[in-house]
KOLFI-72712 format. One record per residue (C-alpha): residue in three letters; x, y, z. Coordinates in steps of 0.2 Angstrom, whole numbers, always signed. Each point is the difference from the previous one (the first is absolute). Layout:
N
r = Ala	east = X	north = Y	up = Z
...
This chain:
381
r = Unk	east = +597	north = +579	up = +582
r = Unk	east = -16	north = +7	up = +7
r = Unk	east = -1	north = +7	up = +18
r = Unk	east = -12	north = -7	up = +13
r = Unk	east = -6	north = +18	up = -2
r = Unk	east = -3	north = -2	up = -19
r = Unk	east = -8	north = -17	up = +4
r = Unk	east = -14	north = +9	up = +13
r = Unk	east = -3	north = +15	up = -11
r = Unk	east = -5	north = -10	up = -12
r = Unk	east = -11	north = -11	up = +11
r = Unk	east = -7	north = +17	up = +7
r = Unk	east = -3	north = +6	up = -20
r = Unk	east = -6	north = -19	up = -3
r = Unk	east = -14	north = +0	up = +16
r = Unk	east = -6	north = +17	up = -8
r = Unk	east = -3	north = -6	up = -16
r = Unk	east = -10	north = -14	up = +10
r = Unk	east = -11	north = +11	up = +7
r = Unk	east = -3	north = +10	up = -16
r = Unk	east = -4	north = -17	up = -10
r = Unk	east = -13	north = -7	up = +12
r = Unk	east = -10	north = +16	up = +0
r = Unk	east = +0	north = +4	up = -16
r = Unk	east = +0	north = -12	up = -8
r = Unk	east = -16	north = -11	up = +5
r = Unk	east = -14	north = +11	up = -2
r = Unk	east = -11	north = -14	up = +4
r = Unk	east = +4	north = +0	up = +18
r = Unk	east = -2	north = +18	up = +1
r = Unk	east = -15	north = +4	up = +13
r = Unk	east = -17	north = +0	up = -11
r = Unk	east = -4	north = +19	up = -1
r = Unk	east = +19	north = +4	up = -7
r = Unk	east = +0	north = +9	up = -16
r = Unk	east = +15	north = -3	up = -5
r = Unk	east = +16	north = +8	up = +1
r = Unk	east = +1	north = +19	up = -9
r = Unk	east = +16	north = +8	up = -4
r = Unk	east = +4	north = +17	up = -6
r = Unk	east = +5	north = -9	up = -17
r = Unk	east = -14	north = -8	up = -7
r = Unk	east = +5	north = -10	up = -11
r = Unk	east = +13	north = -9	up = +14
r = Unk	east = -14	north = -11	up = +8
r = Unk	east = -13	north = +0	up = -16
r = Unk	east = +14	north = -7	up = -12
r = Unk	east = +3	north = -12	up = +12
r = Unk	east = +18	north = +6	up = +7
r = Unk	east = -4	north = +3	up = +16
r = Unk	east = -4	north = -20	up = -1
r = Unk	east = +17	north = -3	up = -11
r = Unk	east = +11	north = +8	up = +16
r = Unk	east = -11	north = -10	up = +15
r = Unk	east = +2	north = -16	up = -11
r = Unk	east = +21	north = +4	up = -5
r = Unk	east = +2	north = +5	up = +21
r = Unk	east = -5	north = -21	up = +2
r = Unk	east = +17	north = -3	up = -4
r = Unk	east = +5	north = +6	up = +18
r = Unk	east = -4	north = -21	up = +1
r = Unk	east = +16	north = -3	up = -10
r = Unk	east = +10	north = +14	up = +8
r = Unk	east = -4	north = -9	up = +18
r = Unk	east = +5	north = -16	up = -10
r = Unk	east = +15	north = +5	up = -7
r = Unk	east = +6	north = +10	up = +16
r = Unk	east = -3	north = -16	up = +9
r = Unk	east = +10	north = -10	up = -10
r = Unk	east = +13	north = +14	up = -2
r = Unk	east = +3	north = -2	up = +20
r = Unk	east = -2	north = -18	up = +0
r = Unk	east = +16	north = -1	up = -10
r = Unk	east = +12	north = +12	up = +8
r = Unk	east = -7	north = -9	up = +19
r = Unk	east = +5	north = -17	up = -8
r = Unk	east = +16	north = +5	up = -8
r = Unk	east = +5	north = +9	up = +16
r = Unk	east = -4	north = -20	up = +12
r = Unk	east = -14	north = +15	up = +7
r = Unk	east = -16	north = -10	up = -7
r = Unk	east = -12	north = -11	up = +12
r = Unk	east = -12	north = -7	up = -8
r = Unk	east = -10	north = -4	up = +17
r = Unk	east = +5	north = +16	up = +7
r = Unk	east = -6	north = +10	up = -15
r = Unk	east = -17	north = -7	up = -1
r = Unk	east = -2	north = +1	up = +19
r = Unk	east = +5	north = +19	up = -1
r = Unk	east = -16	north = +0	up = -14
r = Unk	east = -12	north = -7	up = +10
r = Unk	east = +4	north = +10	up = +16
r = Unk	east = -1	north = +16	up = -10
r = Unk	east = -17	north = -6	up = -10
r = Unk	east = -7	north = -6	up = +19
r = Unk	east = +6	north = +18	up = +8
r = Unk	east = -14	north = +7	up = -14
r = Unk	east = -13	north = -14	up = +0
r = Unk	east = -2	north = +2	up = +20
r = Unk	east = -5	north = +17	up = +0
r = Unk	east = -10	north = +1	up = -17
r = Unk	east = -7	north = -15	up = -1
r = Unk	east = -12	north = +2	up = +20
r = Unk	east = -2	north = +17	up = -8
r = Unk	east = -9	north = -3	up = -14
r = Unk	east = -11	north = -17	up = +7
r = Unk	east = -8	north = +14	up = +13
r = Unk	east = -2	north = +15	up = -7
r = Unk	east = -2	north = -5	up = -18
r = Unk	east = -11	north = -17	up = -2
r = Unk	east = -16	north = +11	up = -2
r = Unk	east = +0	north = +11	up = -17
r = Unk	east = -15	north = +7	up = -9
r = Unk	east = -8	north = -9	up = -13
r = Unk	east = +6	north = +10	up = -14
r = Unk	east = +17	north = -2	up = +4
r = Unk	east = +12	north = -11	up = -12
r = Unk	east = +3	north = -17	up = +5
r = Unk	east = +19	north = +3	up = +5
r = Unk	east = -10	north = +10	up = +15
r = Unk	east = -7	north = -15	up = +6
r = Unk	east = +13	north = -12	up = +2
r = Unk	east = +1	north = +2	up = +20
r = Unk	east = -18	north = -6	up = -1
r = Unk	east = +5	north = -16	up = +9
r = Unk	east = -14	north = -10	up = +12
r = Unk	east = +4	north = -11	up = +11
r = Unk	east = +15	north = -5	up = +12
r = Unk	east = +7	north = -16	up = -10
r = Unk	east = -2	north = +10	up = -13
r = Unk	east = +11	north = +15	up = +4
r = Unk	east = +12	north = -12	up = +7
r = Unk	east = +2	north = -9	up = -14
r = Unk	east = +4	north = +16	up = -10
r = Unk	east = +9	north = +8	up = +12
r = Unk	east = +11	north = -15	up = +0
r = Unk	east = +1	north = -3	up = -20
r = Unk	east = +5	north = +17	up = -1
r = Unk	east = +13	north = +1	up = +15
r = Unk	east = +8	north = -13	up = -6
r = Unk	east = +3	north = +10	up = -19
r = Unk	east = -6	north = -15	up = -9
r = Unk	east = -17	north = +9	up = -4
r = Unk	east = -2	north = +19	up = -5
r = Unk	east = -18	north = -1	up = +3
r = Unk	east = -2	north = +16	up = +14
r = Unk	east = +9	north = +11	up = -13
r = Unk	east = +3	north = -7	up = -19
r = Unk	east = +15	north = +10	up = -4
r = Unk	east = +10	north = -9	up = +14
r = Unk	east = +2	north = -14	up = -13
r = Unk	east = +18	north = +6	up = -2
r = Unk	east = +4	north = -7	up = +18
r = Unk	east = -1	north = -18	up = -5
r = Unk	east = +7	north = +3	up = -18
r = Unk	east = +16	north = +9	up = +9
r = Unk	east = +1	north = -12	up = +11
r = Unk	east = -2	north = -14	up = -13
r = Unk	east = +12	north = +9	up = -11
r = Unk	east = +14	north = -1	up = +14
r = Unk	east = +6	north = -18	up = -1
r = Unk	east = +2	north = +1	up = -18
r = Unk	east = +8	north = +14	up = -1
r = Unk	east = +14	north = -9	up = +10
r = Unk	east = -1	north = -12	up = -10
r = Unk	east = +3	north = +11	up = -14
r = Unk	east = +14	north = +7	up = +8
r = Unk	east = +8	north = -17	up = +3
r = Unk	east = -2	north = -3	up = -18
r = Unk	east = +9	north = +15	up = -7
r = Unk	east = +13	north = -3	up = +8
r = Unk	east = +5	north = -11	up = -15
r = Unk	east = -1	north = +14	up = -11
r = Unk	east = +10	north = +15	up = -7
r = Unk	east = -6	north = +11	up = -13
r = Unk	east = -14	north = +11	up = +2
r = Unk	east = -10	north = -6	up = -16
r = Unk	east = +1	north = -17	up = +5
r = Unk	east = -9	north = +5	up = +16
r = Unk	east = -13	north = +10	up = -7
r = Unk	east = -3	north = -12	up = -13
r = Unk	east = -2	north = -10	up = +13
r = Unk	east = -14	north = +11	up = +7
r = Unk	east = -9	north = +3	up = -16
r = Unk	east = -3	north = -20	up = +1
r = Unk	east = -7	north = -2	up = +17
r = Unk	east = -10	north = +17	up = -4
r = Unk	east = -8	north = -9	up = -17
r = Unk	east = -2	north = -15	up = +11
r = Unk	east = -9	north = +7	up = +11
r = Unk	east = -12	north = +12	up = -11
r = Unk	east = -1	north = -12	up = -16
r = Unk	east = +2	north = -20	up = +9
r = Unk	east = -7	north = -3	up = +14
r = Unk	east = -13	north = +12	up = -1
r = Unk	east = -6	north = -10	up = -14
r = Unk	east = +5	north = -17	up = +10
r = Unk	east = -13	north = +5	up = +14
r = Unk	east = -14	north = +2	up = -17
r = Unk	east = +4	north = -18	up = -3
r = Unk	east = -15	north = -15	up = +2
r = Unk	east = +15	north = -10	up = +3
r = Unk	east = +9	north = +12	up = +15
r = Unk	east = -18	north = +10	up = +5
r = Unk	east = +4	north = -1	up = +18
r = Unk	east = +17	north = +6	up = +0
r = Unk	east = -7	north = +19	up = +5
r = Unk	east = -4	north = -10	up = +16
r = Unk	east = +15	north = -7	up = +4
r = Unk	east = +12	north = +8	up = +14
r = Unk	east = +16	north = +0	up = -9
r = Unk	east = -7	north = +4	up = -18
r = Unk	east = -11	north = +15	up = +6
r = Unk	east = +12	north = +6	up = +14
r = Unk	east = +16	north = -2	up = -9
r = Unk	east = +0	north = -2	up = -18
r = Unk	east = -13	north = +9	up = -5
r = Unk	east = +0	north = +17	up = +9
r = Unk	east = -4	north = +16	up = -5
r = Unk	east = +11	north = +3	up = -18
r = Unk	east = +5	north = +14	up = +9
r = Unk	east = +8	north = -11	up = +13
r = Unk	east = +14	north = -5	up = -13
r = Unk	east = +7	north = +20	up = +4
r = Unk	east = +7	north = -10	up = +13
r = Unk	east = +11	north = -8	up = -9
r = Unk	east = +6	north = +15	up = -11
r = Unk	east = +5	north = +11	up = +14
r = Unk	east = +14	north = -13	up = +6
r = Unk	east = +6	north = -1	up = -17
r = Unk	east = +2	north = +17	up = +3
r = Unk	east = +6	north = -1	up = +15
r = Unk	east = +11	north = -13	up = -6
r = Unk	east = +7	north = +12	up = -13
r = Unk	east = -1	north = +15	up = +7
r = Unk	east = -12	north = +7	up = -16
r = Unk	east = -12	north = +11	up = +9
r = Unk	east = +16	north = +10	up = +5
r = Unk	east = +8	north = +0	up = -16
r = Unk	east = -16	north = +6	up = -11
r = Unk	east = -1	north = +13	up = +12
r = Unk	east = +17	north = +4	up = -1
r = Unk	east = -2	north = +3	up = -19
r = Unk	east = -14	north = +11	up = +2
r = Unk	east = +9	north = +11	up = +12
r = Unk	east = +14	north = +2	up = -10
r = Unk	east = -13	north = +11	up = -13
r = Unk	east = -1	north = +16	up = +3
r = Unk	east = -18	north = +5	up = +6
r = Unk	east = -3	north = -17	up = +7
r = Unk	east = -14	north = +2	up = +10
r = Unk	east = -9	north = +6	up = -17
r = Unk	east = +4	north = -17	up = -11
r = Unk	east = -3	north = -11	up = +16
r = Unk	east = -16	north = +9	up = +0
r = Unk	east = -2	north = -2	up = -20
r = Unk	east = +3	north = -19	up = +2
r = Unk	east = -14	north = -2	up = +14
r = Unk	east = -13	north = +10	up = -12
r = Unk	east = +5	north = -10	up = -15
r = Unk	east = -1	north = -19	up = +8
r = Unk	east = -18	north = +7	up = +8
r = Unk	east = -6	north = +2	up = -16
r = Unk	east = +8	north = -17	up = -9
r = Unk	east = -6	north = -10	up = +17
r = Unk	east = -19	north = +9	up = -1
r = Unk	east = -4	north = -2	up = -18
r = Unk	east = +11	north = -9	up = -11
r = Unk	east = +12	north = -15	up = +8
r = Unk	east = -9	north = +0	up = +18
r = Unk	east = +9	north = -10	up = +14
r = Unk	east = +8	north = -13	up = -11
r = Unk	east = +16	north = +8	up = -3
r = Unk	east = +2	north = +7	up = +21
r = Unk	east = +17	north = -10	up = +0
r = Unk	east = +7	north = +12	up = -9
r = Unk	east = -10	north = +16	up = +6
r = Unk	east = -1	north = -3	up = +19
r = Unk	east = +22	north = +2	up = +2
r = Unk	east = -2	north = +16	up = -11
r = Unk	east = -16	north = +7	up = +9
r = Unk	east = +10	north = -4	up = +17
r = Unk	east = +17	north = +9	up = -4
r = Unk	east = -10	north = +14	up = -9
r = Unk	east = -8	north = +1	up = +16
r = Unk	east = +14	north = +2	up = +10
r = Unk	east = +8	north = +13	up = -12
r = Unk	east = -14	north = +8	up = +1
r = Unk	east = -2	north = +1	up = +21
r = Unk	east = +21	north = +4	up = +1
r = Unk	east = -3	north = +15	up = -11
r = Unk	east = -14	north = +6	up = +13
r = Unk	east = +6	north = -1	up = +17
r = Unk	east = -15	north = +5	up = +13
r = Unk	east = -9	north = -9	up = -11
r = Unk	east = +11	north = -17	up = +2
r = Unk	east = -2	north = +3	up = +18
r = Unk	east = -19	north = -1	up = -1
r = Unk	east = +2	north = -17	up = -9
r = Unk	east = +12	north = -6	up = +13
r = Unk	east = -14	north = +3	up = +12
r = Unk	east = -13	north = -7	up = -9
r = Unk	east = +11	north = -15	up = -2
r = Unk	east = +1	north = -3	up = +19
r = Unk	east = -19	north = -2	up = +0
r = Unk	east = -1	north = -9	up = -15
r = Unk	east = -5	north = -18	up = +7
r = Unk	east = -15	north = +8	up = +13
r = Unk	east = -4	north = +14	up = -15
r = Unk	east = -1	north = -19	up = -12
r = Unk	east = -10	north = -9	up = +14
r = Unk	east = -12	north = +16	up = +5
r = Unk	east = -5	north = +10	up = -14
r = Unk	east = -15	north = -10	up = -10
r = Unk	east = -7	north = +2	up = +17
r = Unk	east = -4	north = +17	up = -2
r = Unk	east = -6	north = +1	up = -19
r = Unk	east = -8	north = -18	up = -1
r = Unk	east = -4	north = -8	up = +15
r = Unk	east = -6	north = +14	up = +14
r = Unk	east = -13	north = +9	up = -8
r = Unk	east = -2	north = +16	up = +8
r = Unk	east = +18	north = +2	up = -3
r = Unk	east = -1	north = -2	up = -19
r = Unk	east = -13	north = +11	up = +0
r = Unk	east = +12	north = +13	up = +6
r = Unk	east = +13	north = -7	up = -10
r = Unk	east = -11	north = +4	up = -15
r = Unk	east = -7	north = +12	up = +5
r = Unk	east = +7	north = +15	up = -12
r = Unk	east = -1	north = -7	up = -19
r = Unk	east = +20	north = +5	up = -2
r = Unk	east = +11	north = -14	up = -1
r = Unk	east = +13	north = +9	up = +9
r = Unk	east = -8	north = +7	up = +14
r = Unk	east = -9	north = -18	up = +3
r = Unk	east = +18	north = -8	up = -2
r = Unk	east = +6	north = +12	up = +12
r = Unk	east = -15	north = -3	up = +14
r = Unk	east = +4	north = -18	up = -2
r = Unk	east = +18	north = +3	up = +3
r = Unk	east = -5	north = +9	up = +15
r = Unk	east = -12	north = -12	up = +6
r = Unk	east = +15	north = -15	up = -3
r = Unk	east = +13	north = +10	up = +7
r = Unk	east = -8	north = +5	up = +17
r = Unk	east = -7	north = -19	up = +2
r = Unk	east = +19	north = -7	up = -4
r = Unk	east = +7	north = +13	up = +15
r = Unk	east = -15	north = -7	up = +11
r = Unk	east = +8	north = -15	up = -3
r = Unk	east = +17	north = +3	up = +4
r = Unk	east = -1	north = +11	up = +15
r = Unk	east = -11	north = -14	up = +10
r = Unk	east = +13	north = -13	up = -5
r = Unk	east = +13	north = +11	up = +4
r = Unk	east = -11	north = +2	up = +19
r = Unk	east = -1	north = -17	up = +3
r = Unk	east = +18	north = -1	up = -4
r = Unk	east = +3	north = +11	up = +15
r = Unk	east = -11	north = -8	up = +10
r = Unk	east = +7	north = -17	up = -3
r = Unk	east = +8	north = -3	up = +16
r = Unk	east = -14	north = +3	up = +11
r = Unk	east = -10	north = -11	up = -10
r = Unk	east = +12	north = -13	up = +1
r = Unk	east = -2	north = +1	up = +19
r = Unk	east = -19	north = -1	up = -1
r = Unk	east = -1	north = -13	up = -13
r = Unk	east = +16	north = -13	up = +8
r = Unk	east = +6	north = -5	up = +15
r = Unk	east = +17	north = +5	up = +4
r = Unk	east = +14	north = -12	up = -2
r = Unk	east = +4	north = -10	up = +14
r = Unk	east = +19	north = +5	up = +7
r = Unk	east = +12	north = -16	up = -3
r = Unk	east = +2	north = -9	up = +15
r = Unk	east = +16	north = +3	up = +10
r = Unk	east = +16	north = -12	up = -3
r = Unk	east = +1	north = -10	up = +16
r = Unk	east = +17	north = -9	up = -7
């Protein structure tokens, strides 16, 4: 069985790939006087490479999914699992961000230059019903409108009720294949049906409705969910990696296995079959991370900060301008990655050490903020 440890590493590796995704690989929202990126080994961003690995890092999605789901289980099995309390942990978490990030960028970046892209522009708001509205939309996770990549709030938090669902349901079931097939199904449902459903004259509207956009038809990624408490269920992260640590050199086939799915997932069988690559890529991972302690560590770190690293980054490579401009500012996708890293990292401890302050300064806010209790009258009896 995987370790909370194991579970944050990967999270840490997961949030990494995140960054590396969204800067590489959307050239479009680069700052207009980027060049593109250069590396020492032409051929790795002219033969379009470099592009492969930013679009294979977007399965961090289904890593987060499958983690998710992965947790779910073992908090359900164990009575541990909340529904309300989970989503409320969400939102306080998500809110401790939007607080501090959100005033930031509505005054100092509403105003860029005409040449920047239109992400830059977004804090552009006029007007008081205006900004409340948005502000309100947005608070409330129902709209990702002040920062787009903050759609997988709602889809997470959508996701959640089915998955306990899901869990409730296998419950009735034994055998691993049965619950995989089971998966494969929803997973086809998903991509195949009622994504053709919604293309319908006859069910046109359905993209609009609540419960069909919000919880059937999320992002096929979303049905990761699902796979990681089969795994859960079945302990099958634990025992594929088991059966790659029992190889002598580990590290080096978990490694092969990575390099060999990124090349089927980038140019010949793409995201279809990530049911079966997403458990491998994860305890390949993991092999991986054990054979290298310091650098598990790091991971583990990383995977602390992985929610504010999530909620902050695109800030500083989309949305703030003069930020992307640094971010960009050296043509080499690793130094830019690791600038943008830098950036994320230091906003995410910003974060944390004023929540932590206000934590400390709870009480005497407490005092300013309420009246004290009134003392219970005496017993005269």
């Amino acid at each position: 069985m995987f370790s909370r440890d194991d579970t944050k590493a990967l999270k840490g590796l997961a949030v990494l790939m995140m960054l590396f995704h969204h800067m590489a690989g959307f050239t479009d929202r680069c700052p207009p006087d980027f060049e593109g990126f250069q590396t020492l080994w032409r051929g790795f961003a002219e033969n379009g490479l470099l592009g492969a690995l930013a679009g294979f890092c977007n399965s961090c999605v289904s890593i987060f999914f499958l983690l998710g789901g992965y947790g779910m289980y073992l908090l359900w099995k164990d009575k541990h699992f909340h529904l309300g309390k989970q989503i409320r942990r969400l939102y306080l978490v998500y809110w401790r961000v939007f607080v501090l990030i959100i005033p930031v960028a509505l005054i100092f970046f509403r105003r860029s230059p005409d040449q920047a892209p239109a992400l830059s522009c977004i804090y552009n708001i006029h007007g008081a019903r205006q900004i409340f509205i948005t502000l309100l939309a947005n608070f409330t996770g129902y709209f990702s409108t002040l920062n787009n990549e903050w759609w997988f709030f709602k889809a997470y938090i959508c996701m959640m009720p089915m998955g306990c669902l899901f869990c409730l349901l296998m419950q009735k079931t034994k055998r691993l294949s049965t619950d995989l097939l089971i998966v494969c199904a929803l997973d086809f449902l998903r991509r195949v049906v009622l994504s053709n459903i919604s293309n319908t004259v006859l069910f046109s509207g359905a993209g609009n409705h609540l419960f069909f956009a919000g919880f059937l038809i999320q992002d096929v990624r979303a049905t990761m969910l699902y796979l990681g408490i089969v795994c859960a269920k079945h302990d099958l992260l634990a025992r594929i990696k088991n059966q790659l640590s029992r190889l002598r050199l580990a590290p080096v086939y978990a490694f092969a296995a990575i390099v060999c799915i990124f090349f089927l997932r980038s140019f010949l069988t793409f995201d279809f079959p990530d049911i079966i690559y997403m458990p491998v890529i994860i305890a390949s991972a993991s092999v991986i991370l054990d054979g290298i302690k310091p650098l598990k560590k790091g991971m583990i770190f990383f995977g602390r900060h992985s929610t504010n690293f999530w909620l902050l980054h695109t800030f500083f490579c989309y949305y703030f301008y003069e930020a992307a401009k640094v971010v960009y500012s050296t043509r080499s996708p690793l130094l830019d990655w690791l600038i943008l890293l830098a950036f994320t990292l230091g906003a995410s401890l910003v974060v944390e050490i004023f929540w932590k302050l206000i934590g400390l300064a709870e009480p005497k806010l407490k005092k300013i903020l309420f009246k004290p209790e009134a003392e219970p009258a005496p017993d005269t009896k």
